[in-house]
mmCIF file of the N, C-alpha and C atoms, coordinates in Angstrom:
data_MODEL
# 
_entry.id   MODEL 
# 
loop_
_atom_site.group_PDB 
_atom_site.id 
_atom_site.type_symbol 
_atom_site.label_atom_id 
_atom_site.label_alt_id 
_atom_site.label_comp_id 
_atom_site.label_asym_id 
_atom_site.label_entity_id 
_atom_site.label_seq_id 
_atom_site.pdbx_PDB_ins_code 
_atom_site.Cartn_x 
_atom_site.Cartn_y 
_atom_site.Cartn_z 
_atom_site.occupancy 
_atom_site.B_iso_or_equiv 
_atom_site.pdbx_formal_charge 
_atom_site.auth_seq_id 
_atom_site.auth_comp_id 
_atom_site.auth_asym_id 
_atom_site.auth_atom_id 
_atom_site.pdbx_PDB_model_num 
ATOM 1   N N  . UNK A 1 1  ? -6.395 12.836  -9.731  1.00 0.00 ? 1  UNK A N  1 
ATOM 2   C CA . UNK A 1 1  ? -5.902 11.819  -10.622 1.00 0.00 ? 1  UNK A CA 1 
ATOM 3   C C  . UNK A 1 1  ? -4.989 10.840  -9.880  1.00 0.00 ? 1  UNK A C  1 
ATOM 4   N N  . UNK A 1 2  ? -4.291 11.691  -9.117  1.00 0.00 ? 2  UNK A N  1 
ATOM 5   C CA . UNK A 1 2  ? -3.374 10.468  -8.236  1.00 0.00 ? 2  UNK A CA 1 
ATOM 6   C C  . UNK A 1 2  ? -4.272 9.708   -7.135  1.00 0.00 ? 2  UNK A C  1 
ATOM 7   N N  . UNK A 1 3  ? -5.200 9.883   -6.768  1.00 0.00 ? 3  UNK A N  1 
ATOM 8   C CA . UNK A 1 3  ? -5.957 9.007   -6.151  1.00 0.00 ? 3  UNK A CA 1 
ATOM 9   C C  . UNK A 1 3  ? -6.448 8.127   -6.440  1.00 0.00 ? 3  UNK A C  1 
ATOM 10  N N  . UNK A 1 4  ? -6.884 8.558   -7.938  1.00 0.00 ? 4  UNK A N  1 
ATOM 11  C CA . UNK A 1 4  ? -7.869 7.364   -8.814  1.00 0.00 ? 4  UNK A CA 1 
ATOM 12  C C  . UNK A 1 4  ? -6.507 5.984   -8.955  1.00 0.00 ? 4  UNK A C  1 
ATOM 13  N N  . UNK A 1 5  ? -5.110 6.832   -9.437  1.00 0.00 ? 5  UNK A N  1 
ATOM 14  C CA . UNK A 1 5  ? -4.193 5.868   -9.646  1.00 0.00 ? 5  UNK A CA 1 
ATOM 15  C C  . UNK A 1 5  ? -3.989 5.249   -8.741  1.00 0.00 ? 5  UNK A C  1 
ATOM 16  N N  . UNK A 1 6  ? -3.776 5.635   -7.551  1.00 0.00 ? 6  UNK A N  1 
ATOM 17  C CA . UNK A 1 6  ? -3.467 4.727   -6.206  1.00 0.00 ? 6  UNK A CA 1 
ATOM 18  C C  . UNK A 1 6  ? -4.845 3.527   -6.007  1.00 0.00 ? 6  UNK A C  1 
ATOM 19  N N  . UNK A 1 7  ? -6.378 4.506   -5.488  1.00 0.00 ? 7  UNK A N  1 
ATOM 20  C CA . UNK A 1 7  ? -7.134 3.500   -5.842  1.00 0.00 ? 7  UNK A CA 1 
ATOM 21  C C  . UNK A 1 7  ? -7.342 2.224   -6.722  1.00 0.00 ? 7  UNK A C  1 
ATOM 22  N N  . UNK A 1 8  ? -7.342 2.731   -8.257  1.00 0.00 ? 8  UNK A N  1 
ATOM 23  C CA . UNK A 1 8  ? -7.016 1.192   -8.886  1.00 0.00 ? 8  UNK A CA 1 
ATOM 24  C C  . UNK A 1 8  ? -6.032 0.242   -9.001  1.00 0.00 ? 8  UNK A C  1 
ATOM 25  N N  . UNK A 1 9  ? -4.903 0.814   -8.748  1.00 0.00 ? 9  UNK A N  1 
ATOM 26  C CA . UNK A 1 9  ? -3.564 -0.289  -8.425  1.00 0.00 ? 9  UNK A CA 1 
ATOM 27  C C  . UNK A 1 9  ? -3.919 -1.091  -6.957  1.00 0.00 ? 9  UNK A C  1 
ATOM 28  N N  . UNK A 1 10 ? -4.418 -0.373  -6.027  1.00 0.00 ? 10 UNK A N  1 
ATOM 29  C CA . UNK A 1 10 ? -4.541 -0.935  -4.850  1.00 0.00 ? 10 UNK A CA 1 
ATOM 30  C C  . UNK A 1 10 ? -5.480 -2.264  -5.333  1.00 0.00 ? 10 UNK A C  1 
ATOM 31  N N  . UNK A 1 11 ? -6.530 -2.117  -5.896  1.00 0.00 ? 11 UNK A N  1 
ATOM 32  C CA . UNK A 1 11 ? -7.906 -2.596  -6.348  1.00 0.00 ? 11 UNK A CA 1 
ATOM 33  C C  . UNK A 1 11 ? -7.413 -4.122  -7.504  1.00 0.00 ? 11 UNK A C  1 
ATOM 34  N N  . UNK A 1 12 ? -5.998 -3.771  -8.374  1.00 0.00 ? 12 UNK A N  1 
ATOM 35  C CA . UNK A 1 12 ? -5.768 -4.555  -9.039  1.00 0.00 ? 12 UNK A CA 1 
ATOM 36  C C  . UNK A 1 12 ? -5.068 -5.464  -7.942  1.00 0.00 ? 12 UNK A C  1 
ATOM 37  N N  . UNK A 1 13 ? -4.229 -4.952  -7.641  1.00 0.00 ? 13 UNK A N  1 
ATOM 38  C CA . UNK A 1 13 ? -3.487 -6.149  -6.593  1.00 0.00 ? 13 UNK A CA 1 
ATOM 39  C C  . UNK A 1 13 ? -3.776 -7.009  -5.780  1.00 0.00 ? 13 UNK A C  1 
ATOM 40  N N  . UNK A 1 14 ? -5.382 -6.959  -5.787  1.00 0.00 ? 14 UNK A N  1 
ATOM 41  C CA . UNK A 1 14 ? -5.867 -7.670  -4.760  1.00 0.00 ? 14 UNK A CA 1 
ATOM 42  C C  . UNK A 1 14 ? -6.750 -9.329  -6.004  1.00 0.00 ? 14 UNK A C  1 
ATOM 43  N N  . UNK A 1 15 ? -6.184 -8.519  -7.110  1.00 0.00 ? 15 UNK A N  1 
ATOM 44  C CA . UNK A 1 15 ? -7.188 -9.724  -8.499  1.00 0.00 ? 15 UNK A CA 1 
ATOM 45  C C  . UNK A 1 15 ? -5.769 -10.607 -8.301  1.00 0.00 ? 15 UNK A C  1 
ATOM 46  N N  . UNK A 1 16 ? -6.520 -11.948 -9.227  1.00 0.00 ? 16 UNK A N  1 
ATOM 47  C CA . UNK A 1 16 ? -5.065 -12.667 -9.523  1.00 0.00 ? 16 UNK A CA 1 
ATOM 48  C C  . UNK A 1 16 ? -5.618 -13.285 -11.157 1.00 0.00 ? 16 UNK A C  1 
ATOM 49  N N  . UNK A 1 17 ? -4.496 -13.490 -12.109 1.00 0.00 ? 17 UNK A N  1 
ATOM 50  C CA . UNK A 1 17 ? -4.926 -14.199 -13.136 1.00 0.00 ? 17 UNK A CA 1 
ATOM 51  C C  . UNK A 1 17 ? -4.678 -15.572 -13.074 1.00 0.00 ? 17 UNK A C  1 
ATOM 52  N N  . UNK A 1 18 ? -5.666 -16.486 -13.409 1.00 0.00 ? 18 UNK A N  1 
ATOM 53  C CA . UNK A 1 18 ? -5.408 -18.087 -13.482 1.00 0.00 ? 18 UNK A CA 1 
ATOM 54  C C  . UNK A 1 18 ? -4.127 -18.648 -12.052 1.00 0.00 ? 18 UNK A C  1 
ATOM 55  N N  . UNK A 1 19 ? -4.443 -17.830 -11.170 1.00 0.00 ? 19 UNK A N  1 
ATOM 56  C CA . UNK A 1 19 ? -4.323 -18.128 -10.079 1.00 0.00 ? 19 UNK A CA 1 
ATOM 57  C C  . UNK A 1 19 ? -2.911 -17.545 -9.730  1.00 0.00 ? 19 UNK A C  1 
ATOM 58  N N  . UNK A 1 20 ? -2.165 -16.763 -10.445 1.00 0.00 ? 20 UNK A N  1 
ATOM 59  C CA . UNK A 1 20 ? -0.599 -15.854 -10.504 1.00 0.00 ? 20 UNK A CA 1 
ATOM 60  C C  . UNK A 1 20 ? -1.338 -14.556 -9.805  1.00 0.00 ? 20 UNK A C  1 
ATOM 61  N N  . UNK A 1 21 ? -0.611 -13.703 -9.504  1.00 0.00 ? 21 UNK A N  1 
ATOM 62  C CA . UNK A 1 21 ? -0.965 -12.556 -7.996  1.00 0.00 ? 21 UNK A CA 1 
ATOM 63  C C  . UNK A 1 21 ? -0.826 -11.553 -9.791  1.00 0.00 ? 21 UNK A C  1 
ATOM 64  N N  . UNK A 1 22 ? -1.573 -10.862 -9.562  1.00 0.00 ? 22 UNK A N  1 
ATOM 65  C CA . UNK A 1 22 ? -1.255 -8.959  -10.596 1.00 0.00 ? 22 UNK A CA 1 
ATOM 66  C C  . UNK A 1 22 ? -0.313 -8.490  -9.913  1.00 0.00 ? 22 UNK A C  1 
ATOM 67  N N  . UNK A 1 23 ? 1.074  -8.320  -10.425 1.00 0.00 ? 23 UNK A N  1 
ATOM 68  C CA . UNK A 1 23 ? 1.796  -7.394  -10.240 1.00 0.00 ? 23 UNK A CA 1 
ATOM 69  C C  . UNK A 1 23 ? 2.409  -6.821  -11.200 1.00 0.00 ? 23 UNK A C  1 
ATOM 70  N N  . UNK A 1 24 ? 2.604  -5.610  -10.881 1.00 0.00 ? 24 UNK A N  1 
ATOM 71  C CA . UNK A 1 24 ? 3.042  -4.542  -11.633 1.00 0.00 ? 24 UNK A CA 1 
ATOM 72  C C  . UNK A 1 24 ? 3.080  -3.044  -11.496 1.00 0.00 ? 24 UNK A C  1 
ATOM 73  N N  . UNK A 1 25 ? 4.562  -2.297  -12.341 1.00 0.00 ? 25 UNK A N  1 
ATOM 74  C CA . UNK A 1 25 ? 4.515  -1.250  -11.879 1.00 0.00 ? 25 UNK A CA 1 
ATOM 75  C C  . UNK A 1 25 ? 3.760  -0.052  -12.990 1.00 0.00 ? 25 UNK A C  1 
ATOM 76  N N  . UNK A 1 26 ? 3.318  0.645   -12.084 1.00 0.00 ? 26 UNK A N  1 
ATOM 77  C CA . UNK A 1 26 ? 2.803  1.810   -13.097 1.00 0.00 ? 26 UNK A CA 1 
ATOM 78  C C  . UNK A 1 26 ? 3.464  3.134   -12.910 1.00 0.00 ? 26 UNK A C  1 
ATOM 79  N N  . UNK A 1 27 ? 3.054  4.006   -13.707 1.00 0.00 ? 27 UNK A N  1 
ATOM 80  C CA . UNK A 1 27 ? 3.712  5.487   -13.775 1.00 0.00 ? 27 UNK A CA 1 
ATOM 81  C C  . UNK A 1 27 ? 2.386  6.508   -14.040 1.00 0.00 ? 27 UNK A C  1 
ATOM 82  N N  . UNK A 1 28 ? 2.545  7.368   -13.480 1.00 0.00 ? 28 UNK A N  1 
ATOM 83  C CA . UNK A 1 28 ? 1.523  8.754   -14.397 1.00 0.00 ? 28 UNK A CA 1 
ATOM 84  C C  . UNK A 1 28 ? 1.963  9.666   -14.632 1.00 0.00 ? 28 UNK A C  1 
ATOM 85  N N  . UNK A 1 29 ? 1.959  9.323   -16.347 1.00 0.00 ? 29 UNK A N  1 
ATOM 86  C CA . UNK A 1 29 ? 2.704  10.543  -17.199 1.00 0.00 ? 29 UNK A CA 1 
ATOM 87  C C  . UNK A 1 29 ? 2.181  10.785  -18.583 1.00 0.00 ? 29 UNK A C  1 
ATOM 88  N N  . UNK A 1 30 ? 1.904  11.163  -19.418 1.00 0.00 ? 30 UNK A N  1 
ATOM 89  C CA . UNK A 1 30 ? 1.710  11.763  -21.047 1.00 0.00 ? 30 UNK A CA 1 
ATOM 90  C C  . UNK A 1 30 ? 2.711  11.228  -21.339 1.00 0.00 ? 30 UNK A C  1 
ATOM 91  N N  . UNK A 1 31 ? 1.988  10.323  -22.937 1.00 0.00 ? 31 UNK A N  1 
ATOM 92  C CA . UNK A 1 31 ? 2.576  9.815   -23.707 1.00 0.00 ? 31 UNK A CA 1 
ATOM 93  C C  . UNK A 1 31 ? 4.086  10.197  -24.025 1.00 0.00 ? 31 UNK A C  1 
ATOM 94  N N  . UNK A 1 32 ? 3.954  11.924  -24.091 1.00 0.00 ? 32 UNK A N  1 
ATOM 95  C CA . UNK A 1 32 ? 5.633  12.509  -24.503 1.00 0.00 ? 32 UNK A CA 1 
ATOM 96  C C  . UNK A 1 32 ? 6.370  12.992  -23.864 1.00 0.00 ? 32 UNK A C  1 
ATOM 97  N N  . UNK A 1 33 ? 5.926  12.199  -22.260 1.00 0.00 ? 33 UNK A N  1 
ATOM 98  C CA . UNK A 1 33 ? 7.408  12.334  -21.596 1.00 0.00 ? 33 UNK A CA 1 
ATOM 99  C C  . UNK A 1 33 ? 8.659  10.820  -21.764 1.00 0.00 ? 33 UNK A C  1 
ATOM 100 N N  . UNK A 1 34 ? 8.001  9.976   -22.654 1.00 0.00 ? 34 UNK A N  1 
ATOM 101 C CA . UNK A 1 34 ? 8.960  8.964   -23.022 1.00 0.00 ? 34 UNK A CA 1 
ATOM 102 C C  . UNK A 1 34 ? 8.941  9.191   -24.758 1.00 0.00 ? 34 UNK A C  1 
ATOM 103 N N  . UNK A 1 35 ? 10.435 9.042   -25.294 1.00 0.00 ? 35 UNK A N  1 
ATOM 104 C CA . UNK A 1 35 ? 11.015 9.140   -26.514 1.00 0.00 ? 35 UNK A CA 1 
ATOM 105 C C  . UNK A 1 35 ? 10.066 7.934   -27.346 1.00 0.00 ? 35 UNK A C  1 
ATOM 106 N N  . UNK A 1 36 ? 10.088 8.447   -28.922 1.00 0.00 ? 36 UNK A N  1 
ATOM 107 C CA . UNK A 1 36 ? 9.465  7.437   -29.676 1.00 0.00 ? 36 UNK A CA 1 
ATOM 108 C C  . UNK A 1 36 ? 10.389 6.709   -30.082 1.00 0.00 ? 36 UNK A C  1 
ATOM 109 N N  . UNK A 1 37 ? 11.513 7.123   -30.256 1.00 0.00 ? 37 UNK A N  1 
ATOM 110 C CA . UNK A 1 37 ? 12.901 6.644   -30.779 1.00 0.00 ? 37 UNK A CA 1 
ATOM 111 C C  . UNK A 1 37 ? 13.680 6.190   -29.918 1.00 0.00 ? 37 UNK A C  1 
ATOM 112 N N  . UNK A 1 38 ? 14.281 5.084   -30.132 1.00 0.00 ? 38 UNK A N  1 
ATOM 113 C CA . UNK A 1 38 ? 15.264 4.734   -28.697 1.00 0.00 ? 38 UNK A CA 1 
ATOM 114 C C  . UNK A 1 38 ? 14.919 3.121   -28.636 1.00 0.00 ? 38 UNK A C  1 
ATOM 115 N N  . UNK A 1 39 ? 15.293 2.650   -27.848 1.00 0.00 ? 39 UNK A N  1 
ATOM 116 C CA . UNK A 1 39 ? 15.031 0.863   -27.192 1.00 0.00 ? 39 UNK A CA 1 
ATOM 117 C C  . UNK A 1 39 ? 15.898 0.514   -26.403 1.00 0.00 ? 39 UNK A C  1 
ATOM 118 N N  . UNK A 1 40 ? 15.831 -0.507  -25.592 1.00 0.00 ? 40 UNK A N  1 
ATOM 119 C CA . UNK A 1 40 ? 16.917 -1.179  -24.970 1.00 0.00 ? 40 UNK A CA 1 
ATOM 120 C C  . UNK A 1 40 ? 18.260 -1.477  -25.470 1.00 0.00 ? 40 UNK A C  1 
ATOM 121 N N  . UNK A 1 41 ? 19.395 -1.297  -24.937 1.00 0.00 ? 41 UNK A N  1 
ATOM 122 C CA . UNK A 1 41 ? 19.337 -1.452  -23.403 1.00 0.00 ? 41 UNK A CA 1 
ATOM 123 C C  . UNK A 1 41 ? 19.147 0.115   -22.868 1.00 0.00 ? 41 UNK A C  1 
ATOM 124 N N  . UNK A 1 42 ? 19.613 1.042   -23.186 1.00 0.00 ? 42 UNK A N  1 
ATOM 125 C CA . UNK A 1 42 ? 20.208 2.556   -22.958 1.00 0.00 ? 42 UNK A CA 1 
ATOM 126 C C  . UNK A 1 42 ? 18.810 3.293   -22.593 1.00 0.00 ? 42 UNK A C  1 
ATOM 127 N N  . UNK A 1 43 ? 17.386 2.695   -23.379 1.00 0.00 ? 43 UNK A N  1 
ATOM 128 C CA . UNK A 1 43 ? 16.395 3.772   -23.457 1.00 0.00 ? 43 UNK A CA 1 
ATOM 129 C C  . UNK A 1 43 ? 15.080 2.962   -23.343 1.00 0.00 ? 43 UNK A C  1 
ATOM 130 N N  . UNK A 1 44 ? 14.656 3.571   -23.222 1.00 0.00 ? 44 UNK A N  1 
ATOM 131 C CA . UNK A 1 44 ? 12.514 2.818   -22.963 1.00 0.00 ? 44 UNK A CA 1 
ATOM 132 C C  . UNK A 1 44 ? 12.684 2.785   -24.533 1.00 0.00 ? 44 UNK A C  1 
ATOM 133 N N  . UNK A 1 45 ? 11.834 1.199   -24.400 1.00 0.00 ? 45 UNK A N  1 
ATOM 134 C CA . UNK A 1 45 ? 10.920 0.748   -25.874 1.00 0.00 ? 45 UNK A CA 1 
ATOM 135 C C  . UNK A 1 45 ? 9.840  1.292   -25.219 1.00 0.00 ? 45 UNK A C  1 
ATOM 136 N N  . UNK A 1 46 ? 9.106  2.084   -26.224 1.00 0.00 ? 46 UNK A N  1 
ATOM 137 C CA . UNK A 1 46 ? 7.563  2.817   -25.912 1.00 0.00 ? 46 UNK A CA 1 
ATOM 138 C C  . UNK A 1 46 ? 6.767  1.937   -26.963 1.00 0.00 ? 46 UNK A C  1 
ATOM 139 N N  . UNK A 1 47 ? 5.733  1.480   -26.453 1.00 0.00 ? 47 UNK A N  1 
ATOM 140 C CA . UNK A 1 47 ? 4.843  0.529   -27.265 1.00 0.00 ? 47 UNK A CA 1 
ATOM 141 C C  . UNK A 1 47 ? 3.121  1.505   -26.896 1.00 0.00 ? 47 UNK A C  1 
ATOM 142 N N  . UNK A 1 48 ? 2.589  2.215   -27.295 1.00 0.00 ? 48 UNK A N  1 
ATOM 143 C CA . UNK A 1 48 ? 1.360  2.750   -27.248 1.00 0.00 ? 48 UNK A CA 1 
ATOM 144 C C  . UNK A 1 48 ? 0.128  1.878   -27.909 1.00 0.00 ? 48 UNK A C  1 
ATOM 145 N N  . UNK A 1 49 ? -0.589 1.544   -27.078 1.00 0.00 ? 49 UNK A N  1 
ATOM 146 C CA . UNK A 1 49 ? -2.024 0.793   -27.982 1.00 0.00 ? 49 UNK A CA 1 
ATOM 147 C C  . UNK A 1 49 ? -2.710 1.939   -28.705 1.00 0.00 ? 49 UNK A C  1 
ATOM 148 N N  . UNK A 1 50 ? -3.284 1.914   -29.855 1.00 0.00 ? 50 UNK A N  1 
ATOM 149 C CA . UNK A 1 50 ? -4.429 2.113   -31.038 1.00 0.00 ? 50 UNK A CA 1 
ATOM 150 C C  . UNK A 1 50 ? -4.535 3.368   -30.442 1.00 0.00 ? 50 UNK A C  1 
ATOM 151 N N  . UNK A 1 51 ? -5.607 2.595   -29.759 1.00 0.00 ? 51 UNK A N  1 
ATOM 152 C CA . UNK A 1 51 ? -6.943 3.289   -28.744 1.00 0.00 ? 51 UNK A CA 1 
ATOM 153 C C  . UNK A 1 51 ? -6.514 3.434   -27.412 1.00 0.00 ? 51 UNK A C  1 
ATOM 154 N N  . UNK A 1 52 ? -6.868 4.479   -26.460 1.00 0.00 ? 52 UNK A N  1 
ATOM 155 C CA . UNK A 1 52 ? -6.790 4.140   -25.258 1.00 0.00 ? 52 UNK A CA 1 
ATOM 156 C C  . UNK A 1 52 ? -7.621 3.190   -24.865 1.00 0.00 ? 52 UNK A C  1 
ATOM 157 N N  . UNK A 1 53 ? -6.762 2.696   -23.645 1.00 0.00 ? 53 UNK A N  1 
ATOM 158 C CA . UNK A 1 53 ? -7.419 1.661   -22.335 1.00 0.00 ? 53 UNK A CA 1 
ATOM 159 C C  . UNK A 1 53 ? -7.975 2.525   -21.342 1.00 0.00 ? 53 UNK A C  1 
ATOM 160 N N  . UNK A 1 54 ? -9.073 2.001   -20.956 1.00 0.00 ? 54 UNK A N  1 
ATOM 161 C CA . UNK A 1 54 ? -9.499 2.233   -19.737 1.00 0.00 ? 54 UNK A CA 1 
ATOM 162 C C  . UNK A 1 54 ? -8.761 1.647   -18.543 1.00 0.00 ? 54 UNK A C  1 
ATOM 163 N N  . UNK A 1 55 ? -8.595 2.920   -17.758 1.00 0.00 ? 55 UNK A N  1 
ATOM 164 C CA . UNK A 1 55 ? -7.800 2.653   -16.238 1.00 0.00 ? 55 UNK A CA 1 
ATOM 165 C C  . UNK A 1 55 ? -7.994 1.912   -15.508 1.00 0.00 ? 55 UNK A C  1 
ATOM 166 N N  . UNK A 1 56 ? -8.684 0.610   -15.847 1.00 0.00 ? 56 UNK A N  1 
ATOM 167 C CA . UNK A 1 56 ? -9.432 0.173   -14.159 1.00 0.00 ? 56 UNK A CA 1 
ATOM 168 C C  . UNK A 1 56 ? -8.819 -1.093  -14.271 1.00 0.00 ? 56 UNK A C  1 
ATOM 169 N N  . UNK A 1 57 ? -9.082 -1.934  -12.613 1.00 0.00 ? 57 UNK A N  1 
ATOM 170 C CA . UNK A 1 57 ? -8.356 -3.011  -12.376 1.00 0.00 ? 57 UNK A CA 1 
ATOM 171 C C  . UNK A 1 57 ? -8.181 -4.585  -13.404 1.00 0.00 ? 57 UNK A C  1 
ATOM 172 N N  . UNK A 1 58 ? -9.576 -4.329  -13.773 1.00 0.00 ? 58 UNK A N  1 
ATOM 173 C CA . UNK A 1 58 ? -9.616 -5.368  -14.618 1.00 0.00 ? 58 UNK A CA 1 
ATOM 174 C C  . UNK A 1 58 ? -8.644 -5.768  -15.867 1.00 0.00 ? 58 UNK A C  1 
ATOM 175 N N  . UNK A 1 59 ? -8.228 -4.292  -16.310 1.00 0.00 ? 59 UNK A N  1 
ATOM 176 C CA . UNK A 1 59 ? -8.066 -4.009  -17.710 1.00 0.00 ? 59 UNK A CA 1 
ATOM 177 C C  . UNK A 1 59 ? -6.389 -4.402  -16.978 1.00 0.00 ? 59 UNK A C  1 
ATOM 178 N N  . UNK A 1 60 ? -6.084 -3.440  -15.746 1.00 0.00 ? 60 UNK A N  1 
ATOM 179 C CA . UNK A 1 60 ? -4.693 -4.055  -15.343 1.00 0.00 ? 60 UNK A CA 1 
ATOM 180 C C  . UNK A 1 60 ? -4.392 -5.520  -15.148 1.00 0.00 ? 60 UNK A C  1 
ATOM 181 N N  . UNK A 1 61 ? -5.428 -6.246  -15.071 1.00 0.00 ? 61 UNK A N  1 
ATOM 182 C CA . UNK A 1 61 ? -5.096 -7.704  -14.456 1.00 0.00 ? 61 UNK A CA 1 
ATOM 183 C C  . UNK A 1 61 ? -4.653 -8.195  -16.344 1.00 0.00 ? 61 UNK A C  1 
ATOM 184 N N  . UNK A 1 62 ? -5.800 -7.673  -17.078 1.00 0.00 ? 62 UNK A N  1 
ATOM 185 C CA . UNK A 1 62 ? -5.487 -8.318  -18.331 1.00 0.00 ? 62 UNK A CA 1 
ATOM 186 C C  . UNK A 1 62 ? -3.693 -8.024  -19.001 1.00 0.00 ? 62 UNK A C  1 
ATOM 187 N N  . UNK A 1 63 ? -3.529 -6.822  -18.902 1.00 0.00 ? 63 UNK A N  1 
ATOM 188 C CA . UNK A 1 63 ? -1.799 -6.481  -19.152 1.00 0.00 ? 63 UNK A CA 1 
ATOM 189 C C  . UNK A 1 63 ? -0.822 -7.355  -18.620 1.00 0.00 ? 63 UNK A C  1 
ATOM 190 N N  . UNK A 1 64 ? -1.071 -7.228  -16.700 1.00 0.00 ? 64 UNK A N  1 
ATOM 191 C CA . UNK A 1 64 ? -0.108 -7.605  -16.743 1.00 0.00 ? 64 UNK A CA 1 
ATOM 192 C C  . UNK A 1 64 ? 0.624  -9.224  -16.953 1.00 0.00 ? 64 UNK A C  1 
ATOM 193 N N  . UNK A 1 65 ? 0.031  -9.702  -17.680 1.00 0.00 ? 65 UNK A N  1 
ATOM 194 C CA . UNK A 1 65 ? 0.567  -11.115 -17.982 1.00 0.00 ? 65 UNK A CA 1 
ATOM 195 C C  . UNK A 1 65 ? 1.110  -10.828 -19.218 1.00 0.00 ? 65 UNK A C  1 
ATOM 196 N N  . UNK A 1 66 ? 0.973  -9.693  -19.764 1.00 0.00 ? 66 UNK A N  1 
ATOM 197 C CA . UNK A 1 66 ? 2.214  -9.677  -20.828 1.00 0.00 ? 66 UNK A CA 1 
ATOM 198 C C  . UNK A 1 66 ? 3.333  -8.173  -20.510 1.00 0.00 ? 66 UNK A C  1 
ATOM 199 N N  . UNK A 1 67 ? 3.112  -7.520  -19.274 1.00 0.00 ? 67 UNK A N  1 
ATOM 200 C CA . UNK A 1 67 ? 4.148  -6.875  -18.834 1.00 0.00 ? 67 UNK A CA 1 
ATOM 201 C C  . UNK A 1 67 ? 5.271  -7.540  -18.041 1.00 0.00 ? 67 UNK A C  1 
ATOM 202 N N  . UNK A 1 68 ? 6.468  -7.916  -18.526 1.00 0.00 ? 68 UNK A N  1 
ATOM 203 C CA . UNK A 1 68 ? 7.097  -8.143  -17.357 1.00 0.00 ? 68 UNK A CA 1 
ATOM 204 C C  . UNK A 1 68 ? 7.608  -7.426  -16.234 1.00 0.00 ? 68 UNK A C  1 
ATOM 205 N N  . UNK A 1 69 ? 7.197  -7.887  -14.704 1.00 0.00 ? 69 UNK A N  1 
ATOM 206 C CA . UNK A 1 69 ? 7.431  -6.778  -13.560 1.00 0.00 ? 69 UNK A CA 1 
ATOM 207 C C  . UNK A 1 69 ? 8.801  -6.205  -13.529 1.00 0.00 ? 69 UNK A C  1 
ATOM 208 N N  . UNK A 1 70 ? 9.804  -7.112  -13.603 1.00 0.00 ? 70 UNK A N  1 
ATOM 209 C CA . UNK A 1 70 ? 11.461 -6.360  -14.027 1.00 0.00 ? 70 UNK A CA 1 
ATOM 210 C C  . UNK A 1 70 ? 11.844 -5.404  -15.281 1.00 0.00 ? 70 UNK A C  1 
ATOM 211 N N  . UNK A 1 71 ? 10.942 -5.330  -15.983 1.00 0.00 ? 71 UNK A N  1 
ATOM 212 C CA . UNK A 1 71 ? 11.311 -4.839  -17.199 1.00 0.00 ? 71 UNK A CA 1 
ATOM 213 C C  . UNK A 1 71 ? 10.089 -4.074  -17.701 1.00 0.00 ? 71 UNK A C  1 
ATOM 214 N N  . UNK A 1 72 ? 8.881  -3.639  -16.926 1.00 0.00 ? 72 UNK A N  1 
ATOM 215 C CA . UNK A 1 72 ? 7.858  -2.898  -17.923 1.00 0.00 ? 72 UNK A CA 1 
ATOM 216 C C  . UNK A 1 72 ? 7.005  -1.700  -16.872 1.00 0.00 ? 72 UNK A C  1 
ATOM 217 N N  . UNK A 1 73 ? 7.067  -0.625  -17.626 1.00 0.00 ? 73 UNK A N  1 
ATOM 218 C CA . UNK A 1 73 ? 5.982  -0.006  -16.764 1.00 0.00 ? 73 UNK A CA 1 
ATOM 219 C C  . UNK A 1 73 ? 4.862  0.480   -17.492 1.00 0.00 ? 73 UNK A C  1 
ATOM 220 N N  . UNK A 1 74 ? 3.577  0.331   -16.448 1.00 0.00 ? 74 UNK A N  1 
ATOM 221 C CA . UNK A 1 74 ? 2.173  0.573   -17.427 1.00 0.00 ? 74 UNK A CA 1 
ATOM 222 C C  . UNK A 1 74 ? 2.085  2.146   -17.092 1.00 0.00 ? 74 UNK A C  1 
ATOM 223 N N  . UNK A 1 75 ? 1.895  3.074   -17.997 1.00 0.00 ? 75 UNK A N  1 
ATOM 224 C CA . UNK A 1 75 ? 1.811  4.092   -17.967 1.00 0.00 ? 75 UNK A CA 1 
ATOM 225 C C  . UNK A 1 75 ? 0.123  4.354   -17.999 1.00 0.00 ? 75 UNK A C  1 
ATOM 226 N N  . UNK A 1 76 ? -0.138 5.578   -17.244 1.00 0.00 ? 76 UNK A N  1 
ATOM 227 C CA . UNK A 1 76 ? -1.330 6.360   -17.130 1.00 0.00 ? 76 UNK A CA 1 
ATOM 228 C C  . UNK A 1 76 ? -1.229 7.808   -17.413 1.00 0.00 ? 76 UNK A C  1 
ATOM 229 N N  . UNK A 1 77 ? -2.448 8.214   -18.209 1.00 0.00 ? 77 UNK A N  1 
ATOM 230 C CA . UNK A 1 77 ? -2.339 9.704   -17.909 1.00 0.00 ? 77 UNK A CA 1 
ATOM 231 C C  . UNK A 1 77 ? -3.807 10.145  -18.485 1.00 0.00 ? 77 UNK A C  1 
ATOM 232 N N  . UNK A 1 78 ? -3.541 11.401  -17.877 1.00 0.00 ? 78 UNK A N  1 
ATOM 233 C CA . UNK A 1 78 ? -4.973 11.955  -17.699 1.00 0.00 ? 78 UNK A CA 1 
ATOM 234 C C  . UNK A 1 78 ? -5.690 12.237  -18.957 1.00 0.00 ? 78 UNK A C  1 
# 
């Protein structure tokens, strides 16, 4: 699993959107190692989509233009 993660981050970083570089940080962890309760400043806002996303670069290029790199991490897990 940590390979696949390294592989597609490597794989995203090399995309760019509307001509801005993909950056961003990720993590690999299960949903419930971050609190549902809590927010800034003191604690992670946890925002979970629906459905899962698929892991792959593309899907990262699409995020990160609404993750900010100082302030967001894209979580993965198995």
């Amino acid at each position: 699993m940590l390979e696949r993660l390294y592989s597609t981050c490597y794989q995203a970083s090399h995309l760019s959107e509307e001509s801005r570089p993909v950056t961003f940080r990720a993590i690999l962890a299960e949903p419930d190692a971050f609190p549902r309760q809590g927010g800034p400043p003191r604690e992670l806002h946890r925002l979970e989509f629906v459905r899962a996303m698929p892991f792959e670069p593309r899907e990262l290029r699409r995020l990160t233009q609404a993750a900010d790199f100082n302030r967001s991490l894209i979580a993965a897990s198995a």
